[in-house]
C-alpha positions in Angstrom: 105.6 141.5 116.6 108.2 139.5 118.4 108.8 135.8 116.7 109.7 133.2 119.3 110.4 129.5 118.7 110.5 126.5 121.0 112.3 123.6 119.8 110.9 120.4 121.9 114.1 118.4 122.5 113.3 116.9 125.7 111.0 113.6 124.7 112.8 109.8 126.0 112.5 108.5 122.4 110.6 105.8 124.1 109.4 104.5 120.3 113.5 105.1 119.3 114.7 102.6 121.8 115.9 105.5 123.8 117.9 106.7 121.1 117.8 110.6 121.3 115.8 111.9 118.4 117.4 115.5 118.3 120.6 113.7 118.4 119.7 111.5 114.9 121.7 112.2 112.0 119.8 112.9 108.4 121.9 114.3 105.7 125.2 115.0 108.0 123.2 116.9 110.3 121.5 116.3 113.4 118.2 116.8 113.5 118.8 119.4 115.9 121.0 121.3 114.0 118.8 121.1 110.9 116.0 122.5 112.7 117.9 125.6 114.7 119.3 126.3 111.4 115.9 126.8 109.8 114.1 129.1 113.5 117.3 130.7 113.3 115.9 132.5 110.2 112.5 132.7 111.1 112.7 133.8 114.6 113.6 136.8 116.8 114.8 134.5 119.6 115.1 130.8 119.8 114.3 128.5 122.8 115.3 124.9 123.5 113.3 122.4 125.8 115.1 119.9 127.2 113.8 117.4 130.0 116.8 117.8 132.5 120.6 118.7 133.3 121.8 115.0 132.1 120.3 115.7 129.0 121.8 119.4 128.6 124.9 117.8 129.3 124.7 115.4 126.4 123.6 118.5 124.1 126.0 120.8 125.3 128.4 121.0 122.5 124.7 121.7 120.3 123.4 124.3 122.7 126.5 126.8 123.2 125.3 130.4 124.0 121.2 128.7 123.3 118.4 129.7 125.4 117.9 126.3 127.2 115.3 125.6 129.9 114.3 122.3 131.4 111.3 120.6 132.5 110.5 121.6 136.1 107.9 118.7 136.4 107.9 115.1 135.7 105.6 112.9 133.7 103.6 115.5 131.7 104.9 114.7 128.4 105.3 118.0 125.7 103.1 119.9 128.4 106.3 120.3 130.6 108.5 121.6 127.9 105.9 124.0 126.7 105.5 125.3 130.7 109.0 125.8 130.7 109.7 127.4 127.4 106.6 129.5 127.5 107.6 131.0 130.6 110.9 131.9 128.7 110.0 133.0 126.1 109.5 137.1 124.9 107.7 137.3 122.0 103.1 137.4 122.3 103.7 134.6 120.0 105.5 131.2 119.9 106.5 128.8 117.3 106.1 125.1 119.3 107.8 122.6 116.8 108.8 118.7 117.9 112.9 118.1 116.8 111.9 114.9 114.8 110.3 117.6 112.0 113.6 117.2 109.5 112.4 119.1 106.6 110.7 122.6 108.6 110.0 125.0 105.9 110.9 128.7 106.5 108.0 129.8 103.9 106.0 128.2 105.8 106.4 129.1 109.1 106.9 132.4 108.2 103.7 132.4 106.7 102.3 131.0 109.7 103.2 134.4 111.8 101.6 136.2 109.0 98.6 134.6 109.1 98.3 134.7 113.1 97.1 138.3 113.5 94.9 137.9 116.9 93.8 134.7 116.8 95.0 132.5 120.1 96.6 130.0 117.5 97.3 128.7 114.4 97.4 125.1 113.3 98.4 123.5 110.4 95.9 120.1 109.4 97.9 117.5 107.4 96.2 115.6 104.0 94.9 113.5 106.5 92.7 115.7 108.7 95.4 115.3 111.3 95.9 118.8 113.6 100.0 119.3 113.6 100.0 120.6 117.4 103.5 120.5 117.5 104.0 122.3 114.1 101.9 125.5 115.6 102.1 128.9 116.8 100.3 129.6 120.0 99.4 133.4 121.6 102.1 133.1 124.2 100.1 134.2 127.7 96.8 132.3 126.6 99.1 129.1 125.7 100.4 129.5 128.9 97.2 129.7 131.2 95.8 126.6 129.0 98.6 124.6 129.6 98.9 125.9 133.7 95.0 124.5 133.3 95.4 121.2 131.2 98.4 119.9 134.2 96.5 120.9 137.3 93.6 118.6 135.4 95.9 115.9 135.1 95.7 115.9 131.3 99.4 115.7 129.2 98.0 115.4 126.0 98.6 118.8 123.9 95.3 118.6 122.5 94.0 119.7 126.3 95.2 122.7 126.7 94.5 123.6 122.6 90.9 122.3 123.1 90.8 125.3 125.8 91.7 128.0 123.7 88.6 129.8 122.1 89.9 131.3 118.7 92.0 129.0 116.7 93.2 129.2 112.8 93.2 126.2 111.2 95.1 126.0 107.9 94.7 122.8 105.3 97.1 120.7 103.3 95.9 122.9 100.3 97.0 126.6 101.5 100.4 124.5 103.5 101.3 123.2 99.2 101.6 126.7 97.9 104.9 127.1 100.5 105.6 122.7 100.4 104.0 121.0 97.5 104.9 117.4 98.9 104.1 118.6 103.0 107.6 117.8 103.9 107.5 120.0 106.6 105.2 118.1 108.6 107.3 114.8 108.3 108.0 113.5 111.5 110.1 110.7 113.2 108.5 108.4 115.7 110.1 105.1 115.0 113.4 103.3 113.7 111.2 102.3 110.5 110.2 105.9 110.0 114.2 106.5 110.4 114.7 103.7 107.5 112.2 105.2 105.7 113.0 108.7 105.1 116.7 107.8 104.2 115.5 104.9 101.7 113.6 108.3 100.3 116.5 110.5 100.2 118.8 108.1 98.7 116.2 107.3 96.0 116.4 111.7 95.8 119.8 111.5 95.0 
């Protein structure tokens, strides 16, 4: 089976005050690089979503010789990025991950494609009970139609097109530990206080 990964670069970091999250630095990387390093070693081929050219242009010295695509519509939030990358991508399956994961766990998401067999999806469920979407691996062609559905509905959310698909793998916190005992892998970025945050933690780390 052929891995693909999408990278979701292409959010306005509305909650960042407009600071590009791919672009923030944690631990002398970007969090870009830190997360093509790690579907680099997971993947067959590696896609990035960005929304447009002026963005690509801002990336460019991050993106040399990278499968980019860009958003072809407006306003439909991760849906757009997903369209686009989806329609790039090779492999029957697709690794969807948000860039403002820092810590993405090979074991993991190599577990993940493991664990996928024929199932239209597989999503991991934080402690929580929250379903990581954009920490998933989606059956590329069903994905695809879901999402084609979910826009011409007028629904953005990623939990419309997911709510369409009829046979999806959950996984739990507890079978996620046995790869990331402390879930850092589904660590995400939203605002500057989550920023201050997670370096307060890794400068308690070191």
């Amino acid at each position: 089976m052929k891995r693909s990964s999408l990278l979701l670069a292409g959010g306005l970091g509305s909650r960042m005050n407009g600071r590009e999250k791919a672009l923030i630095m944690c631990q002398q990387k970007t969090l870009l690089e830190r997360s093509l390093a790690v579907l680099d070693n997971v993947s067959d081929e590696v896609i990035v979503s960005l929304r447009d050219e002026e963005q690509w242009k801002k990336f460019s010295h991050h993106t040399v010789n990278r499968k980019v695509v860009t958003d072809s519509m407006r306003n439909a939030g991760p849906l757009a990025g997903i369209f686009a990358g989806f329609k790039r991508a090779h492999g029957d399956y697709v690794f969807t991950v948000a860039c403002d994961m820092p810590f993405l766990n090979e074991m993991l998401i190599s577990m993940m494609f493991d664990m996928v067999d024929e199932h239209d999806a597989i999503i991991p469920v934080n402690e929580h009970g929250t379903k990581e979407t954009l920490h998933s691996i989606y059956r590329r062609d069903t994905m695809l139609d879901a999402v084609v559905c979910s826009i011409k509905e007028g629904k953005r959310s990623i939990l419309a097109p997911v709510s369409l698909l009829e046979d999806v793998l959950y996984i739990d916190a507890e079978v996620i530990k046995k790869v990331d005992k402390e879930l850092k892998s589904l660590v995400n970025i939203n605002t500057p206080s989550d920023m201050i945050e997670l370096e307060n933690r890794i400068y308690d780390r070191l």
